[in-house]
The first five atom37 places (N, CA, C, CB, O) and aatype in JSON, in Angstrom:
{
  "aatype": [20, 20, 20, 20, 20, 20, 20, 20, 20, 20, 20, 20, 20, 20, 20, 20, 20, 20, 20, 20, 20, 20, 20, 20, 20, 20, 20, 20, 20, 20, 20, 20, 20, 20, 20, 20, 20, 20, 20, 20, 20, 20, 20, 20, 20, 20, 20, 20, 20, 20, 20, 20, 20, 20, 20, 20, 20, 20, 20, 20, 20, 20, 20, 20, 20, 20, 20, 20, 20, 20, 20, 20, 20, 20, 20, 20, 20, 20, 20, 20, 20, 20, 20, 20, 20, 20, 20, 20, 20, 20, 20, 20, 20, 20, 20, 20, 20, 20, 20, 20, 20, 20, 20, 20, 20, 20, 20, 20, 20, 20, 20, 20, 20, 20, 20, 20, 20, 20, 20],
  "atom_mask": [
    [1, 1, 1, 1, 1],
    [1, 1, 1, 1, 1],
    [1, 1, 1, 1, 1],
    [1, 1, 1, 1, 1],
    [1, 1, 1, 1, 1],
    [1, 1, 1, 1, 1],
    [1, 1, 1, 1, 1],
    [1, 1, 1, 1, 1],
    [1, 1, 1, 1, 1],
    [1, 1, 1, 1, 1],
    [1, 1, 1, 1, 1],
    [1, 1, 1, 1, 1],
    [1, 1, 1, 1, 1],
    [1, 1, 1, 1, 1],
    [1, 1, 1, 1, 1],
    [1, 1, 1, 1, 1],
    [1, 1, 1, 1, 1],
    [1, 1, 1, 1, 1],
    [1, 1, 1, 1, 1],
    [1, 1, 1, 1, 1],
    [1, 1, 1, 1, 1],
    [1, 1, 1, 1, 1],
    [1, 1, 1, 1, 1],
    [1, 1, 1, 1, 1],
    [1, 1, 1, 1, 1],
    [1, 1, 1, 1, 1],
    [1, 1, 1, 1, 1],
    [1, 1, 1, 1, 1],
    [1, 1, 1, 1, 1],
    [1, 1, 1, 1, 1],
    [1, 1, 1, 1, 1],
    [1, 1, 1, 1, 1],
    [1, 1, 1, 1, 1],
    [1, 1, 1, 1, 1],
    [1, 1, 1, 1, 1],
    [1, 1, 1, 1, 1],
    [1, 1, 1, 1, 1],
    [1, 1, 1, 1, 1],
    [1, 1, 1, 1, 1],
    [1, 1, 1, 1, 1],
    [1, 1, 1, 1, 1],
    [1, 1, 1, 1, 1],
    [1, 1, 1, 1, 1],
    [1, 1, 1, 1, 1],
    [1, 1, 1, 1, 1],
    [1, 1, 1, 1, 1],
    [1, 1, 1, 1, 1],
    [1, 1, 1, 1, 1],
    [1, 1, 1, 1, 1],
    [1, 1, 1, 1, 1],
    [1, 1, 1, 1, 1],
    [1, 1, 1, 1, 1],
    [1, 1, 1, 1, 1],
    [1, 1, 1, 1, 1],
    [1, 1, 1, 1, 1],
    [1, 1, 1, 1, 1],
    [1, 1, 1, 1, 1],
    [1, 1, 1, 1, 1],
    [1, 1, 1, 1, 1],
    [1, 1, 1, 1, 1],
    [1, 1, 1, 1, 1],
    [1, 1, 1, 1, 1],
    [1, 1, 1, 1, 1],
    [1, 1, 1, 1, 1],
    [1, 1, 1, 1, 1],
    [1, 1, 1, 1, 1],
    [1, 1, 1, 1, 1],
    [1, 1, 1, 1, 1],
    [1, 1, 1, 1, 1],
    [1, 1, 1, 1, 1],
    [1, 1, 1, 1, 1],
    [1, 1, 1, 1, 1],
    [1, 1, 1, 1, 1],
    [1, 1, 1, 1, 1],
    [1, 1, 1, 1, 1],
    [1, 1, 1, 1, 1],
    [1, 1, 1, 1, 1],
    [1, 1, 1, 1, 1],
    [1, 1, 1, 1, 1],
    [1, 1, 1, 1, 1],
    [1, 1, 1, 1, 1],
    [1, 1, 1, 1, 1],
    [1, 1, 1, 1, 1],
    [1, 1, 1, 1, 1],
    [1, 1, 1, 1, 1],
    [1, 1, 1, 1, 1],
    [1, 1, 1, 1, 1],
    [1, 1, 1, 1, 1],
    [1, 1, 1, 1, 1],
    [1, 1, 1, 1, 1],
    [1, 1, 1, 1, 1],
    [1, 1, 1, 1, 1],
    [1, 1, 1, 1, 1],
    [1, 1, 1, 1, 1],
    [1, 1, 1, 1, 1],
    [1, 1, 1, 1, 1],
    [1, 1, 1, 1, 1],
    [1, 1, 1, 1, 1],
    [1, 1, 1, 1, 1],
    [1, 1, 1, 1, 1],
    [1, 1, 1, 1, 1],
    [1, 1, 1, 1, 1],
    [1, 1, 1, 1, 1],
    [1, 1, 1, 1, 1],
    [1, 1, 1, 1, 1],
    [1, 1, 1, 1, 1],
    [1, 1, 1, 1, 1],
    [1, 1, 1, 1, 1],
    [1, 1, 1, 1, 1],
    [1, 1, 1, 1, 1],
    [1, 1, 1, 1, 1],
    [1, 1, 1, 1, 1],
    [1, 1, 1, 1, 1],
    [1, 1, 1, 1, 1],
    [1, 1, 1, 1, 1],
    [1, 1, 1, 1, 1],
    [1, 1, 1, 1, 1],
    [1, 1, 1, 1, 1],
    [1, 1, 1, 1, 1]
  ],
  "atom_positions": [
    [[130.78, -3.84, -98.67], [132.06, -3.8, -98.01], [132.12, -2.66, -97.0], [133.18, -3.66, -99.04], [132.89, -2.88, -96.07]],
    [[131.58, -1.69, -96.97], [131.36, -0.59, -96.48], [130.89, -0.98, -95.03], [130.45, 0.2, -97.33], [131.65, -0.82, -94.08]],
    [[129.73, -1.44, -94.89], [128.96, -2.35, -93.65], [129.7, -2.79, -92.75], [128.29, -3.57, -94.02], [129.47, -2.53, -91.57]],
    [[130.91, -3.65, -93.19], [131.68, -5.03, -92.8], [132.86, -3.7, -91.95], [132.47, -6.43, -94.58], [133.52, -3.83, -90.92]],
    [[132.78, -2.71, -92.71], [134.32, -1.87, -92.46], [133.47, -0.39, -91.03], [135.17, -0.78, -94.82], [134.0, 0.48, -90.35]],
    [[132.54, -0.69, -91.15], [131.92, 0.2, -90.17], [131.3, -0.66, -89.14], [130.89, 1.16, -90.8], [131.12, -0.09, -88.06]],
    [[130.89, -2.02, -89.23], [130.8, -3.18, -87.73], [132.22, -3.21, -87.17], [130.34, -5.07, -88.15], [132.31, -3.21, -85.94]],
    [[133.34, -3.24, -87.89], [134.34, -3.53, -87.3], [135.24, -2.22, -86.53], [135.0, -4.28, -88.29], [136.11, -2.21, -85.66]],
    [[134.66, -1.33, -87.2], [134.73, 0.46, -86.47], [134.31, 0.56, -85.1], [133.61, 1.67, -87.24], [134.92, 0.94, -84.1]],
    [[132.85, 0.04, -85.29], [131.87, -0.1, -83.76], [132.53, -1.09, -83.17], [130.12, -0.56, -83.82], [132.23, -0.93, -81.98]],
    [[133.19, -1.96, -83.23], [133.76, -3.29, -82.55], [134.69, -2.48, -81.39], [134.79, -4.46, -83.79], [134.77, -2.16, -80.21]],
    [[135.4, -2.42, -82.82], [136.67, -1.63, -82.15], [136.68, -0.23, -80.91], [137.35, -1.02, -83.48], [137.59, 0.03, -80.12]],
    [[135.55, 0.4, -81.06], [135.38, 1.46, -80.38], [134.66, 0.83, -79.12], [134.65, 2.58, -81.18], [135.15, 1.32, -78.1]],
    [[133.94, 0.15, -78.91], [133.07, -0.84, -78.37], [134.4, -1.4, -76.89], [132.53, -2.27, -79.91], [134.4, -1.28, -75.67]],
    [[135.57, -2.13, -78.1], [136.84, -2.25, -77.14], [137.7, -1.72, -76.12], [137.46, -2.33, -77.61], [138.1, -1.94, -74.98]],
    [[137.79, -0.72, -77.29], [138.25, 0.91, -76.82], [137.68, 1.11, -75.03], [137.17, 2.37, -78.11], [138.22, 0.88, -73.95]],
    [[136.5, 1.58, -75.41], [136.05, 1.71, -74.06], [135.82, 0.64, -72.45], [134.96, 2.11, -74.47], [135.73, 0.8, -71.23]],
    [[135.82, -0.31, -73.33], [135.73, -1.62, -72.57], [136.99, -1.46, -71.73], [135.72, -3.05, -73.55], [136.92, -1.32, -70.51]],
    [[138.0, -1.47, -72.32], [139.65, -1.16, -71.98], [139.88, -0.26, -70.64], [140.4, -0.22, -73.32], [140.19, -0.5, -69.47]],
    [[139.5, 1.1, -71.55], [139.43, 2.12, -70.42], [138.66, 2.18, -69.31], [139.19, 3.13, -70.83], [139.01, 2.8, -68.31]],
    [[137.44, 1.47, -69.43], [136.24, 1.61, -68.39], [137.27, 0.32, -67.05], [134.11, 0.82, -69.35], [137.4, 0.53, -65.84]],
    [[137.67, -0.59, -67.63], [138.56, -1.3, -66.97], [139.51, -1.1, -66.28], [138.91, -1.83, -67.45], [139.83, -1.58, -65.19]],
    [[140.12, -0.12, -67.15], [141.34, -0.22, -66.52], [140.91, 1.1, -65.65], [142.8, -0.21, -67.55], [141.25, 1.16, -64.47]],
    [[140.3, 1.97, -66.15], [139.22, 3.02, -64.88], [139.21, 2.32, -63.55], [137.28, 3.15, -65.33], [139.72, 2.85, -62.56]],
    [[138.66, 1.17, -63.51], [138.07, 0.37, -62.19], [139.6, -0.17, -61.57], [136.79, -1.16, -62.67], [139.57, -0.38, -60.36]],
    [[140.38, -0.32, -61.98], [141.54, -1.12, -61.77], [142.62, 0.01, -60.92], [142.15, -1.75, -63.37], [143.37, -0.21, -59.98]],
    [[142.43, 0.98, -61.48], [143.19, 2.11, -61.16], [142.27, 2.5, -59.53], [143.12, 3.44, -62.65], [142.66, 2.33, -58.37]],
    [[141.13, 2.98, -59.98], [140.43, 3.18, -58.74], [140.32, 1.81, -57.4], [138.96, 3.57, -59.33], [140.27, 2.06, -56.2]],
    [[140.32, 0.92, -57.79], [140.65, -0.06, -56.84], [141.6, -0.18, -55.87], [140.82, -0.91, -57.36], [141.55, -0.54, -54.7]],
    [[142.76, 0.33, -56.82], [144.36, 0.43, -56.11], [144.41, 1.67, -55.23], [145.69, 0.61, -57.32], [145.04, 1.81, -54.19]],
    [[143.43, 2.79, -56.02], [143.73, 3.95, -54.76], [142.44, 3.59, -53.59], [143.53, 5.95, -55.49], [142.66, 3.89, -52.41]],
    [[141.5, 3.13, -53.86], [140.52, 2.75, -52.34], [141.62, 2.06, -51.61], [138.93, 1.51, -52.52], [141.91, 2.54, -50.51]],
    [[142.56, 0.57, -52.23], [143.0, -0.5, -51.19], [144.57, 0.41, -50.45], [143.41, -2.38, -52.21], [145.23, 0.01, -49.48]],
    [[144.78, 1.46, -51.15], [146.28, 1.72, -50.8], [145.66, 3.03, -49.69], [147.55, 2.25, -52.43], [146.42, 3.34, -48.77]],
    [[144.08, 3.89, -49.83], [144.09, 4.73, -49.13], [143.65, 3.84, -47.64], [143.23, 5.89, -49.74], [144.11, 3.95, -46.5]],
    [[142.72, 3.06, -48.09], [142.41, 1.65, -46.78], [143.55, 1.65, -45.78], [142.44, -0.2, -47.51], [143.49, 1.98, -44.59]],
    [[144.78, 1.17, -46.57], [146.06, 0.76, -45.53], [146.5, 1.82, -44.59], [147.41, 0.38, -46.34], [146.64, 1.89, -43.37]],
    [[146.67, 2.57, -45.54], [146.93, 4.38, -45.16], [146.42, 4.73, -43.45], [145.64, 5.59, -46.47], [146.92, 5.11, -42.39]],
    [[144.68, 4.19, -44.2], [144.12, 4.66, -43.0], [144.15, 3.68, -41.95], [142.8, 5.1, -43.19], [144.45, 4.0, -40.81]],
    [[143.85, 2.44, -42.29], [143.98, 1.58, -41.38], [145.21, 1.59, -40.28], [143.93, 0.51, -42.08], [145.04, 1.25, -39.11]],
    [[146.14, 1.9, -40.67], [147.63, 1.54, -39.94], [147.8, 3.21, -39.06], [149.28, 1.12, -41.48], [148.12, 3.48, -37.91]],
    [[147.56, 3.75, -39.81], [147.21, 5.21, -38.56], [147.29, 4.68, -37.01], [145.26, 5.95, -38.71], [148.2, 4.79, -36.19]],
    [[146.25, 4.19, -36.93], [145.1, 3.71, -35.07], [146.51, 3.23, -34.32], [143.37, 1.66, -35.13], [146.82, 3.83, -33.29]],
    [[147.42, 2.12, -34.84], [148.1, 1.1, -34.27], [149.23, 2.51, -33.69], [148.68, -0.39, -35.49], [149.29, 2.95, -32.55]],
    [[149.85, 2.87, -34.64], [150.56, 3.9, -34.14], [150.45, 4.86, -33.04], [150.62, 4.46, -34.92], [151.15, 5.12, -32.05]],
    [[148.99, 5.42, -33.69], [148.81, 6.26, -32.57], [149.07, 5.54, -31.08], [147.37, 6.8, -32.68], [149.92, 5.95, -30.28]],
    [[148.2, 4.43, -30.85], [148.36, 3.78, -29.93], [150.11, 3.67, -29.26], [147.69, 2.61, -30.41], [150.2, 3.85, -28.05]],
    [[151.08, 3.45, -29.84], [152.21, 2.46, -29.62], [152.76, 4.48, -29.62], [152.82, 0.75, -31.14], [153.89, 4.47, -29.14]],
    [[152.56, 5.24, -29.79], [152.86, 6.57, -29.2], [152.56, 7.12, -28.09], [152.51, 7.32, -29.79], [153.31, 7.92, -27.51]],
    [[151.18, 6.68, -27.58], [150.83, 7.27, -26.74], [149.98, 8.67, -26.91], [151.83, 7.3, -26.19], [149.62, 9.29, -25.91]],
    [[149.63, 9.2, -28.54], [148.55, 9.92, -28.74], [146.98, 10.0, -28.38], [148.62, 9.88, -29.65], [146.24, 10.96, -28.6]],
    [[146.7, 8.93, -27.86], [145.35, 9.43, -28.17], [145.24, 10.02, -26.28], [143.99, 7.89, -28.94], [145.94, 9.91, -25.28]],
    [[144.15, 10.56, -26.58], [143.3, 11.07, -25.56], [142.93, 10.56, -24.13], [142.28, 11.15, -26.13], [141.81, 10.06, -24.07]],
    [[143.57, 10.58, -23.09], [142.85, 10.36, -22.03], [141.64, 10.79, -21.68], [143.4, 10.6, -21.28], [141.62, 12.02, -21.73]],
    [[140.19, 10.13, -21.21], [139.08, 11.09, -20.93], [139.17, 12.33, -20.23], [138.22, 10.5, -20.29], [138.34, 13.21, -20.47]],
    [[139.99, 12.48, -19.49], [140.36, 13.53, -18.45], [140.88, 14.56, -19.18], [141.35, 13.09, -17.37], [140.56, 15.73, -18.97]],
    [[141.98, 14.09, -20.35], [142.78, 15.24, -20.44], [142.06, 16.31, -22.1], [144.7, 14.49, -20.58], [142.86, 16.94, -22.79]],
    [[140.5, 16.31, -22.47], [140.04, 16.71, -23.16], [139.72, 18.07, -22.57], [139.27, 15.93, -23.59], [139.07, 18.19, -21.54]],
    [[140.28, 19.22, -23.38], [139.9, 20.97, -23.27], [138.79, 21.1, -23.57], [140.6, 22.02, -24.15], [138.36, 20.63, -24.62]],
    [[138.02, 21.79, -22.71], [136.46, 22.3, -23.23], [137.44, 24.04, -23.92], [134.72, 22.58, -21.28], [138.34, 24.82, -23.6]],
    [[135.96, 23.66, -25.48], [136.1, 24.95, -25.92], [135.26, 26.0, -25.22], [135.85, 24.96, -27.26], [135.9, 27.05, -25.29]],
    [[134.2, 26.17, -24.63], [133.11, 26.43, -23.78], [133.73, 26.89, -22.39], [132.17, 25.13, -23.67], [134.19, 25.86, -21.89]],
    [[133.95, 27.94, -21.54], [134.59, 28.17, -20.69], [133.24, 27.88, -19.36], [135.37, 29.63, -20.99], [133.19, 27.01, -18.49]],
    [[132.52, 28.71, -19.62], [131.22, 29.13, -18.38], [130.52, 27.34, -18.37], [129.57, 30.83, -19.21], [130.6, 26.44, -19.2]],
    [[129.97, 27.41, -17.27], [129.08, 25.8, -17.2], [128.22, 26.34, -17.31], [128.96, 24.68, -16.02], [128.08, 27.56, -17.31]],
    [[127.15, 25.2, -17.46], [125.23, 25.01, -17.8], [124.74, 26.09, -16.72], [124.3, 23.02, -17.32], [125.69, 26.29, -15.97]],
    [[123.95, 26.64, -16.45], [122.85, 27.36, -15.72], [122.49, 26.02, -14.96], [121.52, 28.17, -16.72], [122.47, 24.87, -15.42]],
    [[122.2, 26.48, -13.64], [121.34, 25.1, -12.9], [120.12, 25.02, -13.32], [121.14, 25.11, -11.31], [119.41, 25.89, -13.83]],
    [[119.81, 23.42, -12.97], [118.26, 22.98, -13.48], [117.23, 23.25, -13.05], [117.98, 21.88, -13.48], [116.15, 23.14, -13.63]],
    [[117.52, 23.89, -11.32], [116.45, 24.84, -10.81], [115.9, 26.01, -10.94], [116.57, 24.99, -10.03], [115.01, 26.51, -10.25]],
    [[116.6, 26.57, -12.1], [116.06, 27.81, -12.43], [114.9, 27.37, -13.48], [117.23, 28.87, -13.02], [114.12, 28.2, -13.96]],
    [[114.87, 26.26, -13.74], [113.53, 25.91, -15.2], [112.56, 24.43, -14.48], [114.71, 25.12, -17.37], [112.84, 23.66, -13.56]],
    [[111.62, 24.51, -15.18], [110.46, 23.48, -14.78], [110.99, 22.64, -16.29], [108.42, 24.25, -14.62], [111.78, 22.89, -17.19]],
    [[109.88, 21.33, -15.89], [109.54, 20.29, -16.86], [110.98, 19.77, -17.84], [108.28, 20.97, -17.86], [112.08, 19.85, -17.3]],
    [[110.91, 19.46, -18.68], [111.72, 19.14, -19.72], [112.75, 20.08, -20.05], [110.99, 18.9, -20.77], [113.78, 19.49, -20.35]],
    [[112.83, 21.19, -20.1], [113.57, 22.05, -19.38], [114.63, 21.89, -18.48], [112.89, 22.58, -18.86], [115.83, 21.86, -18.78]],
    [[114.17, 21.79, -17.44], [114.84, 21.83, -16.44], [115.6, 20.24, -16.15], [113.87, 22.38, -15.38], [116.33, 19.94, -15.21]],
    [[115.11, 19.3, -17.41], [115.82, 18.17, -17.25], [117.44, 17.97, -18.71], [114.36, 16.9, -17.36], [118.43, 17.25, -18.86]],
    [[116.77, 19.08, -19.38], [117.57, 18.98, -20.15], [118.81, 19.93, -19.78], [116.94, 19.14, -21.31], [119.76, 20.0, -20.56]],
    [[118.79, 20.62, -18.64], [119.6, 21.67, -18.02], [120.81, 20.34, -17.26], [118.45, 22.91, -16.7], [122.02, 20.12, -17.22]],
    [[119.65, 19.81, -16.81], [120.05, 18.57, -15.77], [121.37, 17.76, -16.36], [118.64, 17.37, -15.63], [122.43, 17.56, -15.78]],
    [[121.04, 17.41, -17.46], [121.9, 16.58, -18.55], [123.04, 17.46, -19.04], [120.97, 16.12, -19.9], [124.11, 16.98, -19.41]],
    [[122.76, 18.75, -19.02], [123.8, 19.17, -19.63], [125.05, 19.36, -18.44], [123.35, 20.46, -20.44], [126.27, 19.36, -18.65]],
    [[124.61, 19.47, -17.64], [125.77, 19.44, -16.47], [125.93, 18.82, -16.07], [125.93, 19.92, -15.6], [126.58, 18.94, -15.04]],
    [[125.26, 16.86, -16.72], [126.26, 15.3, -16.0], [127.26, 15.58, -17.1], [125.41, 13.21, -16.08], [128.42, 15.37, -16.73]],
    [[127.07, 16.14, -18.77], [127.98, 15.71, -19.52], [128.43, 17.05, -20.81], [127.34, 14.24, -20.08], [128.24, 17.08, -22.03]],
    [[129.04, 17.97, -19.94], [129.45, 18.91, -20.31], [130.31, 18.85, -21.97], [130.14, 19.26, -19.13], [130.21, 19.47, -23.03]],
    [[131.35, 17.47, -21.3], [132.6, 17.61, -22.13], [131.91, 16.79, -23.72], [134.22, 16.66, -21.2], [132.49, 16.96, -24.79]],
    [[130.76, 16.01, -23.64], [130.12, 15.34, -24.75], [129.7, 16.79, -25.26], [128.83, 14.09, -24.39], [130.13, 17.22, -26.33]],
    [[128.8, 17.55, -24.38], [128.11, 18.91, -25.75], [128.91, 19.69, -26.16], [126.98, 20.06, -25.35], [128.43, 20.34, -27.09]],
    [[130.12, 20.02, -25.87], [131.39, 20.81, -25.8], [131.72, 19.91, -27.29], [132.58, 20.63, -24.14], [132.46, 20.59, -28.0]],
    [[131.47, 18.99, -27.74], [132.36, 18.19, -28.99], [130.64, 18.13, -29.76], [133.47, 16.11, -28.44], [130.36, 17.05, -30.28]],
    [[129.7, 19.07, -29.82], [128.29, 18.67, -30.63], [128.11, 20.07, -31.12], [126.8, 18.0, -29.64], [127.84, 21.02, -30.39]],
    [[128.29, 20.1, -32.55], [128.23, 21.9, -33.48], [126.31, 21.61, -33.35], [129.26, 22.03, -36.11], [125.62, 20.62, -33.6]],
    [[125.93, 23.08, -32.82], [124.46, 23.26, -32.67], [123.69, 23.59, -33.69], [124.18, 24.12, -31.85], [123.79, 24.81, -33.83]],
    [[123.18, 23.26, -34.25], [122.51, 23.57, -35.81], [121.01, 24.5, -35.66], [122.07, 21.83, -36.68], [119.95, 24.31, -36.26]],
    [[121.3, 25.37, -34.81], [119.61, 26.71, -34.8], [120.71, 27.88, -34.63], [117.93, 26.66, -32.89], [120.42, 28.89, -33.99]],
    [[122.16, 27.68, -35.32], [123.02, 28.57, -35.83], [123.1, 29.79, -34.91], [122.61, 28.91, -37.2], [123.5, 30.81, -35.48]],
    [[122.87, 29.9, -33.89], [123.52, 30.7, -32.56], [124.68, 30.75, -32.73], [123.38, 30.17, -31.19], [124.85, 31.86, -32.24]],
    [[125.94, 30.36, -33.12], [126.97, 31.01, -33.09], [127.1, 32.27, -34.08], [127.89, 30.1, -33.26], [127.87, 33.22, -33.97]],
    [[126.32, 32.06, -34.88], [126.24, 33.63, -36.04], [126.09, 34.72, -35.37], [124.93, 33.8, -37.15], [126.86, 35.68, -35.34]],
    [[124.67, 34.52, -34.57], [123.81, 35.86, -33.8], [124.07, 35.78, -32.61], [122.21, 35.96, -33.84], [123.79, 36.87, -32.11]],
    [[124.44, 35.12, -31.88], [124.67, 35.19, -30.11], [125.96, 34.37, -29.78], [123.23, 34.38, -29.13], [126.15, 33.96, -28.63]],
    [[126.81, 34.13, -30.76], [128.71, 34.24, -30.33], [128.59, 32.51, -29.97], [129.39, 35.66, -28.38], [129.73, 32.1, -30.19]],
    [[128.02, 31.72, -29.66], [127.86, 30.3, -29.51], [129.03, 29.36, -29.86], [126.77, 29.92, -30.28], [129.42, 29.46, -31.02]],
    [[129.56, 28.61, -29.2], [130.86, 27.82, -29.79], [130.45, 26.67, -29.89], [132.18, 27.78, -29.0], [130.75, 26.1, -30.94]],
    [[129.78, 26.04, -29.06], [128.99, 24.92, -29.8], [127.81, 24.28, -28.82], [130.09, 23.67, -30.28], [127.48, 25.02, -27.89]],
    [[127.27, 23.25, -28.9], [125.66, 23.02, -28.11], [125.89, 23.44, -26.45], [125.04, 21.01, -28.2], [125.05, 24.08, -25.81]],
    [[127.15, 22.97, -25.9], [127.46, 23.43, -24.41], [126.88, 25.44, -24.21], [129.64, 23.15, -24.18], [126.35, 26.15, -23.35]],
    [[127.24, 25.54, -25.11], [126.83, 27.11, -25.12], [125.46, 27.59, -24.98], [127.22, 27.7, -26.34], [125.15, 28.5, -24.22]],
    [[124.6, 26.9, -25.78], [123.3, 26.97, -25.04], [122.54, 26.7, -23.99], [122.83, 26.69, -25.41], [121.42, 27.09, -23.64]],
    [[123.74, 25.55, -23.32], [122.91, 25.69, -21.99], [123.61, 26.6, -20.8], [122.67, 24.15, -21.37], [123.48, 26.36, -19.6]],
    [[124.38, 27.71, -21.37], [125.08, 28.43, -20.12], [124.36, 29.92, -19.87], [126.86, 28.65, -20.46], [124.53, 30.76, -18.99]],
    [[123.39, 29.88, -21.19], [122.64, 30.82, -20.53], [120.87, 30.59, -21.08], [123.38, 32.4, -20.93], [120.6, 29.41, -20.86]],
    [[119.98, 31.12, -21.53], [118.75, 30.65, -21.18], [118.5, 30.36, -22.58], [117.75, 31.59, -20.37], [117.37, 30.45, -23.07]],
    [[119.6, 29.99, -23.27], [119.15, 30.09, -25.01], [118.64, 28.79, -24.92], [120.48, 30.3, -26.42], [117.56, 28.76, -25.5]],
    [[119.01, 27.4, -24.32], [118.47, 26.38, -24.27], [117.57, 25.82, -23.73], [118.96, 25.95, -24.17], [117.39, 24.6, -23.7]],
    [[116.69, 26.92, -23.09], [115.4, 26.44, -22.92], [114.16, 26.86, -23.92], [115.11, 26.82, -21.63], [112.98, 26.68, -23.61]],
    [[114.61, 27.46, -25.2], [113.95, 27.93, -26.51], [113.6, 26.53, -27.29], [115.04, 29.0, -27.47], [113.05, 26.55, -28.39]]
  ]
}
């Protein structure tokens, strides 16, 4: 009798979790589909406000421009090139050889305004 009263222990606990692991997923479902909407319905607004961004009207954090491309040869001097068709793209790119720690850097535009970006 003992057996019969400890299968039906494990049953039960077996349930137990079944329950919770469920209703776990059920709960988490509702906050993915309700944060979804959340986010989804944001965009339309912005739009029907008049928030978002004109290309024009984006602030460089970066004050000084690129160094010209004639001061460098080869690959160099092409990557100088690039940085002064598209200033306001490297101005929005965090530089990861961590120059803003040791040489004040605000972000990749910064390396090409003085000779750090030809390293």
């Amino acid at each position: 009798m003992g057996k019969k009263k400890e299968r039906n222990e494990k049953r039960k606990n077996r349930r137990r979790r079944k329950r919770f692991v469920a209703s776990g997923l059920v709960v988490g479902l509702i906050v993915a589909v309700l944060a979804w909407n959340w986010i989804g319905t944001g965009s339309p607004e912005r739009l029907t406000k008049g928030e978002l961004l004109i290309p024009g009207d984006y602030v460089r954090r970066e004050t000084k421009t690129p160094l010209s491309a004639a001061l460098f040869v080869g690959k160099t001097a092409r990557a100088y090139q690039v940085a002064s068709e598209i200033p306001d793209v490297l101005d929005q790119i965090y530089c990861y050889c961590e120059c803003d720690k040791h040489m004040g850097h605000l972000n990749l535009l910064s390396c090409f305004t003085d000779s750090h970006g030809a390293t």
